[in-house]
N, C-alpha and C positions, 0 to 999 in steps of 0.2 A: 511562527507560522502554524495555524492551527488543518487538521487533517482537510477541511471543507475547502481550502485555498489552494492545496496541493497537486500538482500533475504528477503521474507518475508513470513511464512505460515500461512494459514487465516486454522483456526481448527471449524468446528460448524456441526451438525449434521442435517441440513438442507441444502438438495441440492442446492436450490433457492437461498437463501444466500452465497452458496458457492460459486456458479458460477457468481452471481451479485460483489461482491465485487472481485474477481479477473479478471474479465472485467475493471471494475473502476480501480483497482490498475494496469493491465498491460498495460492501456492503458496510466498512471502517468510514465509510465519507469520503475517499481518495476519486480522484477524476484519473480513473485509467484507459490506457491504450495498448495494446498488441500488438508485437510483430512478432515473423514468424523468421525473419532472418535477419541477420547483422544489416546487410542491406535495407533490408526494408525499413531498421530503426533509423538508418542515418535520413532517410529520406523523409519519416517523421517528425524527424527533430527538424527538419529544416521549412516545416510548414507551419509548427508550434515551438515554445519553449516548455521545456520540463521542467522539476525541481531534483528528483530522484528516478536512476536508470535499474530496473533487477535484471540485470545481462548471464543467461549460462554462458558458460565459460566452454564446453567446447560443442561448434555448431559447421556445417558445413559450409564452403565458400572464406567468409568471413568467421573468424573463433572471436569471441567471448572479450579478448585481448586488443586484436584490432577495432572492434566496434568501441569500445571505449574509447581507444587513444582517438578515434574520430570525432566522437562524440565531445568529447573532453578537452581536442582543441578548437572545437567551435565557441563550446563556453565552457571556458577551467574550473566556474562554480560550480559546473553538474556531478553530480555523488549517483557513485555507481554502485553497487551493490552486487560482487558476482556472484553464483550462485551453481554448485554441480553435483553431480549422480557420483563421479568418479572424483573424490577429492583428496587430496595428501599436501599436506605441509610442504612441501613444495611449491605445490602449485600455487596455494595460497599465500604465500611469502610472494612467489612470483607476480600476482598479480596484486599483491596491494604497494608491494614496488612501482609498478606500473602505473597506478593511482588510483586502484579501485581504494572506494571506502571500507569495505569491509566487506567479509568472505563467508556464504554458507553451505553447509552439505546438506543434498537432497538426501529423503525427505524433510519439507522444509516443514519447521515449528513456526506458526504462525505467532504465538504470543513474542516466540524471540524475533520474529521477522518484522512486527511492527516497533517494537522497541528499537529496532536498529532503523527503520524508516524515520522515527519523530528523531533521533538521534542526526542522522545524515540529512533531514529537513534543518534543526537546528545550524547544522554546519554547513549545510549551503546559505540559508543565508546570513550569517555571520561573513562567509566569504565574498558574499554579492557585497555589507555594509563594505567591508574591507575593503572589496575591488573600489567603488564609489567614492569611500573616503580617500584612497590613494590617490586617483585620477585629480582630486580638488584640493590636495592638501596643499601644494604650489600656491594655488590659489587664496586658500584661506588661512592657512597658518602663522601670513601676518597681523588678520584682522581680529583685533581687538577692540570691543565697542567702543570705549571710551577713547583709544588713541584714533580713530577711524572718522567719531563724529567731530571731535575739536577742533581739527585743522579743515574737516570738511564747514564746519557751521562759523568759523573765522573768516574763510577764504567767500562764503555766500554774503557775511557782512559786510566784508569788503568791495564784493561785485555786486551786491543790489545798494549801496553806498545808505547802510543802517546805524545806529547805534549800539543796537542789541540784537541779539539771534538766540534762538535755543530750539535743543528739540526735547520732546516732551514724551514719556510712555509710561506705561504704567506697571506698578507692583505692585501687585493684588488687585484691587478694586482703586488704590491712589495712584493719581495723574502727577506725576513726579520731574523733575529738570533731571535728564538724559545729558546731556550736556549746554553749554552754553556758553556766549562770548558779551562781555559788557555788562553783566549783571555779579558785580562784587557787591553791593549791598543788600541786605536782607526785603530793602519795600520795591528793589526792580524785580527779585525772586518774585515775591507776590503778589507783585500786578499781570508777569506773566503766565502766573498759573491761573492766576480770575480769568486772563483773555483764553487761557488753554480749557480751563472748565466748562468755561461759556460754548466753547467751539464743539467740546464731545457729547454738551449734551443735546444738541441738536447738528446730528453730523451732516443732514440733506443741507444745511447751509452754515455747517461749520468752516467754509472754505470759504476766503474772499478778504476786502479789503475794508476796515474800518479803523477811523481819523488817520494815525501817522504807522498803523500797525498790521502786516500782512499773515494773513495766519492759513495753514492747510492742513485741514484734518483725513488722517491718512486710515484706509479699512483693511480689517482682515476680517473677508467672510461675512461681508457687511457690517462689523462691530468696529467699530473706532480702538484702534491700533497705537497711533502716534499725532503728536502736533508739532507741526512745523512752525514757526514765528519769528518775523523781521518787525522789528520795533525803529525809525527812525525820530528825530528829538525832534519835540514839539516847535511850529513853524516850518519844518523843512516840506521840499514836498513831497505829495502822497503817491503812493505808487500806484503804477497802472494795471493796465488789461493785462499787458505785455508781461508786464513784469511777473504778475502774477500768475499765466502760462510760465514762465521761465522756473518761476521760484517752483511750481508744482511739479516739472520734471525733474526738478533736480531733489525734490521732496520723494519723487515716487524711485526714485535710482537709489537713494539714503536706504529709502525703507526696504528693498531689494538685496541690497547687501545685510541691511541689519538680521535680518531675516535669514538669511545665509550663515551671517555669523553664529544665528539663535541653534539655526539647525545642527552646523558644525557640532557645536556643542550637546546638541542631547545624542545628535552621532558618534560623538565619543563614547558618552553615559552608556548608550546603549548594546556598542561595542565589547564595549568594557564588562559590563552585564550580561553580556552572550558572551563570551568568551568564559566568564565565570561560571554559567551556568551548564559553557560544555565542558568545562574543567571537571565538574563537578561530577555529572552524568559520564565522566571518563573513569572517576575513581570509583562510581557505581555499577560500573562496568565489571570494575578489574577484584572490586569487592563480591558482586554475584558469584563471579566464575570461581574466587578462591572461595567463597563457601559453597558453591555446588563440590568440588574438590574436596571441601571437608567432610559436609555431608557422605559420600562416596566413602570417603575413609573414616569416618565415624559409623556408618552403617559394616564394614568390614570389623572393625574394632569390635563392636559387642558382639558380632558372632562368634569371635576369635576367644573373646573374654566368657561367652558361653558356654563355649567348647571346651575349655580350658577348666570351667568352673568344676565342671564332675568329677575329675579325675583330681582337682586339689582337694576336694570337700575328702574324697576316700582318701588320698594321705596323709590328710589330718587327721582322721576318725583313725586309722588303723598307726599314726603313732602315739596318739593319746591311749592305745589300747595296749601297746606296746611300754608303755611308761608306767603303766598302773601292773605292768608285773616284778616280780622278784628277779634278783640275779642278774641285773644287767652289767652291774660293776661299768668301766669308761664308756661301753655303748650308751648308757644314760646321756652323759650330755653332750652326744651327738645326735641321739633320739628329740631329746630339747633345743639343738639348733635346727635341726629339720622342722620338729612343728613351727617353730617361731616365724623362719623364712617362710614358709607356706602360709602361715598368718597372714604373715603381710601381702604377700602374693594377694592372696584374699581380700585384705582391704584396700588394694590396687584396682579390683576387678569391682568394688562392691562401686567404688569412687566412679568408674568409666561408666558402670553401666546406671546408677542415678547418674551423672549428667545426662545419660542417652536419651533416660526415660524422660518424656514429656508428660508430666501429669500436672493437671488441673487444683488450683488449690478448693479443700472441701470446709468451705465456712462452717463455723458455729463460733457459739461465743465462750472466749476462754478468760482465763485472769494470769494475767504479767507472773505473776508467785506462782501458780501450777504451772506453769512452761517450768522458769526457772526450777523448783524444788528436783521436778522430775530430769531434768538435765543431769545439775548435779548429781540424783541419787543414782544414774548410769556411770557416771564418772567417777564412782566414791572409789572403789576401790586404785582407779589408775591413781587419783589425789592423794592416798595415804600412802600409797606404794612411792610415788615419786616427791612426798612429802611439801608439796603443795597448798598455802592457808588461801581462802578462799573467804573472800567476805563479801554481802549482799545487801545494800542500801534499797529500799524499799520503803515506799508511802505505809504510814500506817493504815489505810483506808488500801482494799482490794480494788486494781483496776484490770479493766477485763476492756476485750476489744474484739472483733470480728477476723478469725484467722483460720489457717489449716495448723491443728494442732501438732500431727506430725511432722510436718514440714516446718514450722518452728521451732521444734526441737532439734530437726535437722541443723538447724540457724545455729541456733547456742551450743549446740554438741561443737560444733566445726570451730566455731569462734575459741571456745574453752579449750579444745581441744592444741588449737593455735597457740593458744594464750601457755597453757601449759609447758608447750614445746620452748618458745620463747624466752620463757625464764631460766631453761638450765645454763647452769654456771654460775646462778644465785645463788649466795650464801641463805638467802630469806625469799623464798620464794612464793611472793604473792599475786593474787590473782582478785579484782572484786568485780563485780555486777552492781549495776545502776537502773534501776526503773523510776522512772518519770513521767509526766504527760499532761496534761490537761482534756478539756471536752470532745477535744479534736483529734488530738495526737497522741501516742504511746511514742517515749524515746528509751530504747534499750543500752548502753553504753559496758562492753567491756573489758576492764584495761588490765595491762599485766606490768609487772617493771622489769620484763626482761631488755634486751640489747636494742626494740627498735629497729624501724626498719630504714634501709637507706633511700637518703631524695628521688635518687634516682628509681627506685624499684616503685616509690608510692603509687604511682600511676599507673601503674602494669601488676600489681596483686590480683586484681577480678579476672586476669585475660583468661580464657581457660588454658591450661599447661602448663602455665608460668609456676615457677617454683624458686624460692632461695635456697628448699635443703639439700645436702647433698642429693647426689643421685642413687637411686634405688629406694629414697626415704619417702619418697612424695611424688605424686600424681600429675600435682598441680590444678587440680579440680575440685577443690572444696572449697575455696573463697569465689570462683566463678559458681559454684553449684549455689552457695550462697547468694549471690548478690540475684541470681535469677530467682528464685524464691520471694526474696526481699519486694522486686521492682512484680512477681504476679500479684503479688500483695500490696499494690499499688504505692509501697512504700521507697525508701533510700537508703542506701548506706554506704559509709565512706569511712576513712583511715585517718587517724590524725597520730604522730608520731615523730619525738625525739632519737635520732639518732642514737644508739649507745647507752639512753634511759629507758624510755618505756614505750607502748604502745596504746594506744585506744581505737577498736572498731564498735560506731555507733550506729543504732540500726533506729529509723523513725519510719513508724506504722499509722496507717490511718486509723482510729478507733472501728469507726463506723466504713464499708464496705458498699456505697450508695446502689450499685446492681441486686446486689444478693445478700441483701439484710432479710429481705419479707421472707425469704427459706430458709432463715438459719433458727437452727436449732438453739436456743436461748441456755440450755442446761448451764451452769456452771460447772 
């Protein structure tokens, strides 16, 4: 149901209000109405029907509460929408008990107030199909085309005393046998489709009586629908006036039900279909609200991780300054477990806050080999220190692609960095790099042979937080800081990995950047 089809009556006992949100709403395309009390909505509804009610919830005379449940047993499809000044969980538990659809506090946000209107529109009428298909299921739940026409087109053979019967309709643009009685051979089939073709293409006198054969061409909308046809064997006699009123009533009651039955069925489809689509806008619901929530606490977090940050940076500085003197005898390597932790503390804080940061990737054009060299040569020392061999398959021919160079490196630090960790408990710990691509593509691939990750974790490596190392070791935000980099760069990357052998994360980039090629800086 789109907004232009919509009634809506906004119920609240504040003029201000009343008049504000039906400016808003008729300005959205909605057909609204006002009342200024409970009573006054019931007496509206009972002159119109509505789709959706926005009722405040406490009003004098009549509250918020009672006007629903009024309202709501006139027609149980109507979606209420409560709405108040004074709200608490409570209340709002209270009243969506009651059978409001959903509950807002004033002042009301109009972006979230129409999302919940096309929402509560949807599921009214999902309830209307529901109410309708329930009321007929009795009815139709035996009727099957094929068992419905057979004995129906049997029992007309038998009572207009024929040889053959059939009804005819079409799929697609062909005029098809629907069913039929008397026609087990292939040339009674296609005499009665000649007499059925004949009939649709001239529908103003496709109906009537010609040699031993009665035929009635039935419309939908003026367009030829179906053919009715009573064939009796040649010599018998021909049928009448009469007969042919009879056969046509009973042709137009066929096509009634068929038609019933046609509906039935996209009644399902469409049920079916709304139902999925409020399923859907239900988990978009419940996904909004937990990233407004995260937001909230991701906006806490890097203040917390700012705050934080000054006073690490000084006790790092003042014990590396404490380490560079004489005489410390065992204070030393408590001096060097203090900076260490603080390290890390530090690239906890550095990890929260790039995810936090939202920046834009800055094209120019790079080549596959300067990412890579410059990665490793950050990395050289952790590699020789943690004794790490590291090999690099590369095209002998430079290929270069449209990227943000330092956010690629971001890419490959994190991956290597991964790869690295991966592999302890290797007696041979290797790590290579893969560049590949053609005219279109860059594929970056790189694998390590450490342990692998397990099935179950594949899927959940990008989440942000997610982590398999211990705790205190990891963030859980570098393979999700990754993958968002990856996909600004309008590229992919995924995990491919043996359990207990090895690992491979492959990253494919698009060479070329079709927005923001004509401004990028071409330098090598």
């Amino acid at each position: 149901m789109n907004a232009a089809g919509a009634r809506i009556l906004v119920v609240d006992d504040d003029r201000e209000t009343l008049d504000f949100l039906s400016d808003q709403l008729g300005q959205r395309g909605f057909s609204v109405e006002t009342a200024l009390s409970g009573g006054q909505a019931v007496e509206l509804s009972g002159h119109g029907h509505f789709d959706v009610v926005i009722c405040d919830l406490k009003m004098p005379l009549m509250d918020g509460i009672a006007c629903m449940e009024t309202l709501t047993h006139n027609d149980p499809s109507l979606q209420v929408i409560m709405i108040s000044g004074e709200a608490t969980v409570e209340k709002a538990v209270d009243a969506m008990k009651k059978g409001a659809y959903d509950f807002m506090q004033k002042p009301i946000r109009m972006e979230s107030l129409f999302c919940l209107i096309e929402k509560a529109l949807l599921k009214h009428q999902m309830d209307s199909m529901a109410d309708l298909y329930e009321k007929s299921r009795d009815i139709l739940s035996h009727l099957d085309l094929k068992e419905l026409l057979e004995p129906a087109i049997r029992n007309a053979v038998s009572f207009f005393g024929a040889e053959q019967g059939c009804w005819m309709s079409f799929e697609g643009s062909d005029l098809c046998i629907a069913s039929g009685c008397g026609l087990e051979d292939k040339r009674s089939q296609e005499a009665v489709l000649a007499l059925g073709r004949a009939a649709v293409q001239d529908p103003a006198h496709g109906s009537g009586i010609t040699d031993a054969a009665l035929r009635i061409t039935l419309l939908r909308n003026n367009v030829p629908a179906a053919v009715f046809l009573l064939r009796r064997s040649p010599g018998s006699d021909a049928f009448t006036a009469s007969e042919l009123r009879e056969a046509s009533d009973l042709a137009k009651k066929l096509l009634e039900i068929v038609e019933t039955s046609r509906l039935r069925r996209s009644l399902d489809f469409q049920l079916s279909e709304l139902r999925k689509t409020y399923d859907e806008l239900e988990t978009s619901k419940n996904l909004l609200a937990q990233k407004e929530k995260l937001a909230k606490l991701g906006s806490l977090v890097t203040q917390v991780a700012h705050e934080i940050n000054s006073p690490l940076t000084a006790v790092m500085g003042y014990a590396n300054l404490l380490l560079n003197t004489e005489g410390l005898g065992h204070s030393r390597q408590k001096l060097s477990l203090i900076l260490g932790e603080a390290e890390r503390c530090s690239r906890m804080i550095s990890d929260i806050l790039n995810y936090a940061r939202e920046s834009k990737p800055r094209f120019r054009w790079v080549t596959t080999q300067a990412l890579v060299d410059d990665s490793l040569q950050v990395l050289a020392p952790e590699l020789r220190h943690e004794k790490v061999y590291v090999r690099v398959d590369a095209p002998s021919r430079s290929v270069g692609l449209a990227a943000d160079p330092d956010q690629m490196k971001q890419v490959l630090l994190n991956l290597l960095k991964n790869a690295v960790y991966a592999t302890k408990g290797r007696a041979q710990r290797r790590i290579s790099v893969e560049i590949s691509g053609d005219a279109k593509r860059i594929r970056l691939i790189v694998r390590d042979n450490g342990s692998g990750i397990a099935p179950e974790n594949l899927e959940r490596i990008f989440e942000p937080y997610f982590t398999t190392k211990p705790g205190g070791e990891g963030t859980g935000l570098g393979l999700s800081v990754t993958a968002d980099i990856v996909r600004a760069h309008h590229g992919k990357i995924f995990a491919r990995s043996f359990f207990g052998e090895n690992s491979a994360f492959v990253v494919e980039l698009p060479v070329s950047q079709p927005d923001l090629c004509t401004s990028l800086d071409h330098a090598a």
